[in-house]
C-alpha positions as CSV (number, residue, x, y, z in Angstrom):
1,X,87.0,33.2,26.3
2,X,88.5,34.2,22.9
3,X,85.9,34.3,20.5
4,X,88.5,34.9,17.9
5,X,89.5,31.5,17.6
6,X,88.1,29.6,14.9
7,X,87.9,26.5,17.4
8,X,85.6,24.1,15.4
9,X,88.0,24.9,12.3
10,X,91.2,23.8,14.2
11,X,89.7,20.3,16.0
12,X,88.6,19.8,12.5
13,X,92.3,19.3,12.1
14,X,92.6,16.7,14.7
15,X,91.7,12.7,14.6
16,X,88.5,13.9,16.9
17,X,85.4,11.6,16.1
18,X,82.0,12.5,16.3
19,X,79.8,15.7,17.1
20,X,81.5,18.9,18.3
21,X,79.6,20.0,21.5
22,X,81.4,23.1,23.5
23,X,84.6,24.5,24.1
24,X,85.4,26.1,27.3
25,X,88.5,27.7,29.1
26,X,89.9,24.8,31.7
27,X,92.6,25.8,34.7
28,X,94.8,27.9,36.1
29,X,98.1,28.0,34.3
30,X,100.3,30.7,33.8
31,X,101.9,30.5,30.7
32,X,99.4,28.5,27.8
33,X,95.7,29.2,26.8
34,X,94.1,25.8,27.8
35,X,90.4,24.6,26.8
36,X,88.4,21.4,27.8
37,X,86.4,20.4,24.7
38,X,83.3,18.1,24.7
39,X,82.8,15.6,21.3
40,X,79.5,13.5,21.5
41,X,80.3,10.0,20.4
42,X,77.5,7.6,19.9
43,X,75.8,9.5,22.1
44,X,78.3,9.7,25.2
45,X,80.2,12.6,25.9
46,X,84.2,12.5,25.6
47,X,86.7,15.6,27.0
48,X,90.0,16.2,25.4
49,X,92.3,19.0,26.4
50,X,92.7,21.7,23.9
51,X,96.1,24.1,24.6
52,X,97.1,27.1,22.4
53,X,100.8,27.0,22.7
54,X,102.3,30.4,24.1
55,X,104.8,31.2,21.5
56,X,106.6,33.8,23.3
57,X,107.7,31.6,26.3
58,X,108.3,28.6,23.9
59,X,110.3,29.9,20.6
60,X,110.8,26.3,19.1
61,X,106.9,24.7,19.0
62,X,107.6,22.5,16.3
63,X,110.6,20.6,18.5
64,X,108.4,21.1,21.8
65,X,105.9,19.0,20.4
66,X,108.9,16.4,18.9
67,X,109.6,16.1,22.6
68,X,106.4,15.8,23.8
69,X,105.8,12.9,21.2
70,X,108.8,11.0,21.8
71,X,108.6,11.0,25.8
72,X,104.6,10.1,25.6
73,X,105.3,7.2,23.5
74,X,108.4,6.2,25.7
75,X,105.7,6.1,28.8
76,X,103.0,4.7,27.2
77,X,105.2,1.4,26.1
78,X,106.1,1.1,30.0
79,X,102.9,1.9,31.3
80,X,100.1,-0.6,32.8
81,X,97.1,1.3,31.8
82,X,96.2,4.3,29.5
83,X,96.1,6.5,32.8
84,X,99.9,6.6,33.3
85,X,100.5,8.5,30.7
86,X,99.1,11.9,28.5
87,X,97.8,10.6,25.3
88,X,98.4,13.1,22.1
89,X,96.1,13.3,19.9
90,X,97.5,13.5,16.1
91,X,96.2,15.4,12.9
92,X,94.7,13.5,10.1
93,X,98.5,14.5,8.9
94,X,99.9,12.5,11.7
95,X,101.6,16.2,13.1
96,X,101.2,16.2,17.0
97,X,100.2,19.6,16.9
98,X,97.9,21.8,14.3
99,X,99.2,26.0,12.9
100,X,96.1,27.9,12.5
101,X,95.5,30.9,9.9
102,X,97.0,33.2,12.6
103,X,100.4,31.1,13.4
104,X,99.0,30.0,16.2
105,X,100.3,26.5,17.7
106,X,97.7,24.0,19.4
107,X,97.8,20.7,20.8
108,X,94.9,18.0,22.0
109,X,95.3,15.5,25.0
110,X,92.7,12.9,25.9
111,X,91.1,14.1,29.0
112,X,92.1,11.7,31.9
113,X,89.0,11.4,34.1
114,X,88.2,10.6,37.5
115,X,91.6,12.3,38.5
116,X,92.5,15.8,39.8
117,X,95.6,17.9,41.0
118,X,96.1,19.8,44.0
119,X,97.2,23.6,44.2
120,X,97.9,23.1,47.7
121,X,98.4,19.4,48.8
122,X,95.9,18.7,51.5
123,X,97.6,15.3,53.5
124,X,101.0,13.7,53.2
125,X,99.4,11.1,51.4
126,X,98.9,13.1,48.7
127,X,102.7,14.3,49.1
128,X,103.8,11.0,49.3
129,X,101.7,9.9,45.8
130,X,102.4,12.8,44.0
131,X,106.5,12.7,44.5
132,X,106.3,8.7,43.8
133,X,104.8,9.9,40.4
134,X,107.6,12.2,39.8
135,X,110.0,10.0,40.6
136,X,108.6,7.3,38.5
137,X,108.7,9.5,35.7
138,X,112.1,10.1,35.8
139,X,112.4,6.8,36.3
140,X,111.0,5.8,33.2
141,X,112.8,8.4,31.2
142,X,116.3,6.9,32.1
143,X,116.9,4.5,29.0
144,X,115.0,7.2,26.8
145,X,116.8,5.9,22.9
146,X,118.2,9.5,21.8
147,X,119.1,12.0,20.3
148,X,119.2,14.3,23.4
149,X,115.7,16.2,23.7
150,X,116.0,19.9,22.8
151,X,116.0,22.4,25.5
152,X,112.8,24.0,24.9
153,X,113.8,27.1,27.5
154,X,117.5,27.3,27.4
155,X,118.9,27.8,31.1
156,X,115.5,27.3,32.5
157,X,116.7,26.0,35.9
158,X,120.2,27.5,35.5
159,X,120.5,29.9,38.4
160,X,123.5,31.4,38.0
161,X,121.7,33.3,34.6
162,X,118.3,33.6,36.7
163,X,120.6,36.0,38.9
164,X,122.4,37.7,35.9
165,X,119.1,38.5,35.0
166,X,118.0,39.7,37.9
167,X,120.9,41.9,38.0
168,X,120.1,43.5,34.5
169,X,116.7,44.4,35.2
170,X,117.8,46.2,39.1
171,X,120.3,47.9,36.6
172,X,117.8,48.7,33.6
173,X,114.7,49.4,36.6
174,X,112.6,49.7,33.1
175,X,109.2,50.5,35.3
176,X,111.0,52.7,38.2
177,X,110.0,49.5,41.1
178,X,114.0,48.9,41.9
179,X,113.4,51.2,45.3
180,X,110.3,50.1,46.6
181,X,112.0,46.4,46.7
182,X,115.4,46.7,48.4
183,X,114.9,44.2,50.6
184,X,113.6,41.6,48.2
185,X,116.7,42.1,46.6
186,X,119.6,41.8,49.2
187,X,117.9,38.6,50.2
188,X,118.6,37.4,46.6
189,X,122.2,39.0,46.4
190,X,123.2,37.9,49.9
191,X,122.7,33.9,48.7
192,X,124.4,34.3,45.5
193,X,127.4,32.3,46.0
194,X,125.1,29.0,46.2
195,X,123.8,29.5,42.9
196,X,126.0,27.8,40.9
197,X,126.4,24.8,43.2
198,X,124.7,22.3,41.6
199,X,125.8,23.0,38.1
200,X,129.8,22.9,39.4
201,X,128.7,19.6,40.8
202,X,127.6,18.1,37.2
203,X,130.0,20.4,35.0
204,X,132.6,18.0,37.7
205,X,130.6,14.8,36.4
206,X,130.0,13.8,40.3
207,X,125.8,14.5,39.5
208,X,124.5,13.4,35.7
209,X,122.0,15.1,33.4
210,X,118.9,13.4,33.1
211,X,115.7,14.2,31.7
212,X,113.5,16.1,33.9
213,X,110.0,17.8,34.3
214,X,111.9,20.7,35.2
215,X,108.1,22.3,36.6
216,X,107.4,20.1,39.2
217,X,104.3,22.4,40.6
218,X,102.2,19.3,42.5
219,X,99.0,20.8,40.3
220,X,101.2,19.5,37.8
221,X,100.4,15.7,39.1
222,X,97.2,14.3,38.4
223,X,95.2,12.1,41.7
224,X,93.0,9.8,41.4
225,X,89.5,10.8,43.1
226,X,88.5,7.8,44.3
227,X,91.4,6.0,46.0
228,X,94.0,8.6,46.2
229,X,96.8,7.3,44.4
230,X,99.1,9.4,42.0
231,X,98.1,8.5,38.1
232,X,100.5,10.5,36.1
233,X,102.3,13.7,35.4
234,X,100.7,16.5,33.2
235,X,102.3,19.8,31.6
236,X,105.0,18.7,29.9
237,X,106.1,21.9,27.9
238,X,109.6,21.7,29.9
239,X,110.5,18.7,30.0
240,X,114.1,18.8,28.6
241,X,117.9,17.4,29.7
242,X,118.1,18.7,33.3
243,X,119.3,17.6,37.0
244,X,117.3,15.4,39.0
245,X,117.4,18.4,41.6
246,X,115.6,20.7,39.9
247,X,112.1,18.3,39.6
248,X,112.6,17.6,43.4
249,X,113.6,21.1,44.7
250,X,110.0,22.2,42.8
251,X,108.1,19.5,44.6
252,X,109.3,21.0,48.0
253,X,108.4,24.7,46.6
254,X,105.6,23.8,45.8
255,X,104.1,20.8,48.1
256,X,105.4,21.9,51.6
257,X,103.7,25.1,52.9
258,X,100.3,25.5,53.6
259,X,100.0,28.8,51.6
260,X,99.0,29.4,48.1
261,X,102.0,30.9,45.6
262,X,100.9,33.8,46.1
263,X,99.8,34.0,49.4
264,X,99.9,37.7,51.0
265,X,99.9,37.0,54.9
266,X,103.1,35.7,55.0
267,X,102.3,34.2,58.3
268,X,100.8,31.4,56.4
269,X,104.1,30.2,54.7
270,X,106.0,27.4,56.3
271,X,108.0,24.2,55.0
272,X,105.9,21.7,56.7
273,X,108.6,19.0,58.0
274,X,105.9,16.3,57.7
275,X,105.1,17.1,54.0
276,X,109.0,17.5,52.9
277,X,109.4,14.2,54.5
278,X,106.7,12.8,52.8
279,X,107.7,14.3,49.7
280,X,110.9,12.8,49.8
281,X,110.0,9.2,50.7
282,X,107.8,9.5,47.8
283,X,110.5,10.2,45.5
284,X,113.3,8.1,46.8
285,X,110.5,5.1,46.5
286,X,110.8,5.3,42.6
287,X,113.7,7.6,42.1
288,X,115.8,6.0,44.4
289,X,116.4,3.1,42.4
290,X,118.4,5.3,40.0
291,X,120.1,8.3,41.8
292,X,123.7,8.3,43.2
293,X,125.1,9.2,46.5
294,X,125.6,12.5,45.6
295,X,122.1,13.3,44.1
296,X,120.5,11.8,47.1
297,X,122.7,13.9,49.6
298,X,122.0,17.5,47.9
299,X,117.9,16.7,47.7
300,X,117.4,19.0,50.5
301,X,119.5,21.6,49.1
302,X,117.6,21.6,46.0
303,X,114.5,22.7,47.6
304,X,116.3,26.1,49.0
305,X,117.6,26.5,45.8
306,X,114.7,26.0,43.3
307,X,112.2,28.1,45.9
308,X,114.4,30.8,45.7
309,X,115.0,30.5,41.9
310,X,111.5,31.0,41.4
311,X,111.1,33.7,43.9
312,X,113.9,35.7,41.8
313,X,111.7,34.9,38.5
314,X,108.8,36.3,40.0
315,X,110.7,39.1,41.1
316,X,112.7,39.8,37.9
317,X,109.5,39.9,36.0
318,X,108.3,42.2,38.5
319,X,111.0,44.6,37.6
320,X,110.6,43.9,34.3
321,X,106.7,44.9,34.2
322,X,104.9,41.9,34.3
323,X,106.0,40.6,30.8
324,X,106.3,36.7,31.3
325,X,104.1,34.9,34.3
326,X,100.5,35.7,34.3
327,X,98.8,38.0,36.4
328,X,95.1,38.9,38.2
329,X,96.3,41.8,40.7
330,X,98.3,44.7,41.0
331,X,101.9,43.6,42.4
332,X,101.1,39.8,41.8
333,X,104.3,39.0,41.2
334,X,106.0,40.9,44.0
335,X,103.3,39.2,46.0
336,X,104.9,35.8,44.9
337,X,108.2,36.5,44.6
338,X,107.9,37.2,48.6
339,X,106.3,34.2,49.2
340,X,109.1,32.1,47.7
341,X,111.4,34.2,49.9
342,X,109.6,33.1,53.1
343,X,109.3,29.8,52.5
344,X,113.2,30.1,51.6
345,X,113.8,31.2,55.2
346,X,111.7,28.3,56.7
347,X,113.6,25.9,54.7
348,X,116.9,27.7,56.5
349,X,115.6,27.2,59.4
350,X,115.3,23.2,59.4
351,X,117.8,22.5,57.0
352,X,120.0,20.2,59.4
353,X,117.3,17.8,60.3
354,X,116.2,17.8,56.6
355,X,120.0,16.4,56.1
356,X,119.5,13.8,58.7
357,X,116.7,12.5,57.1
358,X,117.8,12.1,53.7
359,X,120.9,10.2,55.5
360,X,118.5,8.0,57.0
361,X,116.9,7.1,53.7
362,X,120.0,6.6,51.9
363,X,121.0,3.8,54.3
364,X,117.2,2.6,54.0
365,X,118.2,2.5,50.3
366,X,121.0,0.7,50.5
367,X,120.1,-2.2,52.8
């Protein structure tokens, strides 16, 4: 842990009553610094979640944290209990967020107990729960009073750039790796042309923007330990003006093969039919009640597209040294970036009778 924060200085900051106990590092994520503090009130022990923002990913903290209010407060008016929602807690300024002596940005949640997520979802139950919760959260977020949220990472799910990208670091090979991962690459450059697909649909205005997760990892959907049902969605750094696509496609990514992110036996990666169907019954329970035709129809695509998205991020920053994603190994990212494209191939594979059940569900929908 970083003993060069001044933590007891900086919860000062925060509307945190009674005794500070401990602070210690919490997770797995890739991108902020996240702590799980202890307060003793009245004698009980109470968690909160402590995050330093990471500045470098997210240039704009200050609206972040705007959006971040604004969508909590939306939930919390339409949930039924003070689960269904993270729960800021402000400064004694009223700021969402506190700027320490270094510039650094951090942020404190209530800790929701009795709840956990899932790296790797265990039944279709828990697919089922988690993509209701997703859906539900879009759901929710549909009659969101504006302004438009600010895009906290410009083109984040915008593939066409994910490829330009791509392309500039094969060009720039900045760390000498571009020949050691030809293959890696054709099997980007050879799927190009369906990049762009979904955008041309909604630059057309046959799919609308709506607000999105836009990082729909299922560890990024908290379960309830005790009766298994999906309590409510966590991480919300990205959530920003998006296509419903993009928070589905990640739930298939993520939620259908039985292998870690960064599995290395690539044996172990498969798109489970039984877990995409669950996923998407989950979804189409809560999202369904808001989605057109057209969204409905190109669900399936969506998880081809995303999983490979993400597979050319992990690969780009490959390329590009390891500057953005988190790693604990030598070739991490080319180790996940191969992953994705596996799981890609899988999704190939059984893409027709992925279409025939999503037909099958929009008729369910309809009737």
């Amino acid at each position: 842990m970083n003993s060069n924060y001044d933590f007891q200085s900086i919860c000062s900051q925060f509307r945190l009553y009674g005794d500070f106990v401990s602070v210690q590092p919490y997770g797995n994520g890739h991108i902020n610094d996240t702590y799980q503090l202890t307060y003793c009130q009245s004698g009980k022990n109470v968690r909160y979640i402590l995050q330093k923002i990471n500045t470098n990913v997210f240039r704009n903290p200050v609206s972040l944290m705007d959006n971040i209010q604004r969508v909590t407060e939306h939930l919390k008016r339409k949930c039924t209990n003070s689960r269904g929602t993270l729960t800021l807690i402000l400064t004694e300024k009223w700021k969402p967020y506190v700027v320490d002596a270094s510039g650094n940005y951090w942020r404190v949640y209530l800790f929701i107990e009795n709840a956990r997520s899932y790296d790797v979802l265990e039944t279709e139950q828990q697919a089922y729960e988690a993509a209701k919760v997703f859906g539900q959260f879009q759901a929710d977020l549909v009659d969101l009073p504006g302004p438009r949220l600010i895009e906290t990472i410009p083109d984040f799910h915008n593939t066409p750039a994910r490829v330009a990208a791509l392309e500039k670091a094969i060009r720039e090979d900045r760390c000498g790796r571009v020949a050691s991962v030809r293959k890696e690459i054709d099997f980007v450059l050879s799927r190009r042309e369906e990049a762009g697909r979904l955008l041309e649909l909604n630059a057309r205005g046959v799919i609308p923007e709506r607000i999105t997760h836009n990082d729909t990892k299922l560890n990024n959907v908290l379960i309830d330990t005790e009766n298994g049902t999906g309590i409510c969605v966590i991480d919300l750094d990205t959530v920003m003006p998006g296509l419903a696509h993009y928070d589905f496609g990640d739930m298939v990514r993520t939620g259908t093969s039985p292998a870690a992110e960064d599995e290395r036996d690539l044996s172990k990666v498969t798109m489970q039919f039984g877990m995409f169907e669950a996923l998407l019954r989950g979804y189409c329970a809560t999202a369904g009640s808001f989605l057109n035709d057209v969204e409905l129809e190109y669900l399936p695509f969506s998880g081809k597209l995303i999983t490979l998205e993400i597979g050319m991020r992990f690969l780009t920053d490959y390329l590009e040294g390891d500057v953005y994603f988190k790693i604990h190994r030598d070739n991490h990212n080319l180790d996940r970036c191969r992953t994705q494209f596996k799981l890609v191939e899988s999704i190939e594979q059984q893409y027709g009778r992925m279409r025939k059940l999503t037909d099958e569900i929009k008729k369910e929908l309809k009737k």
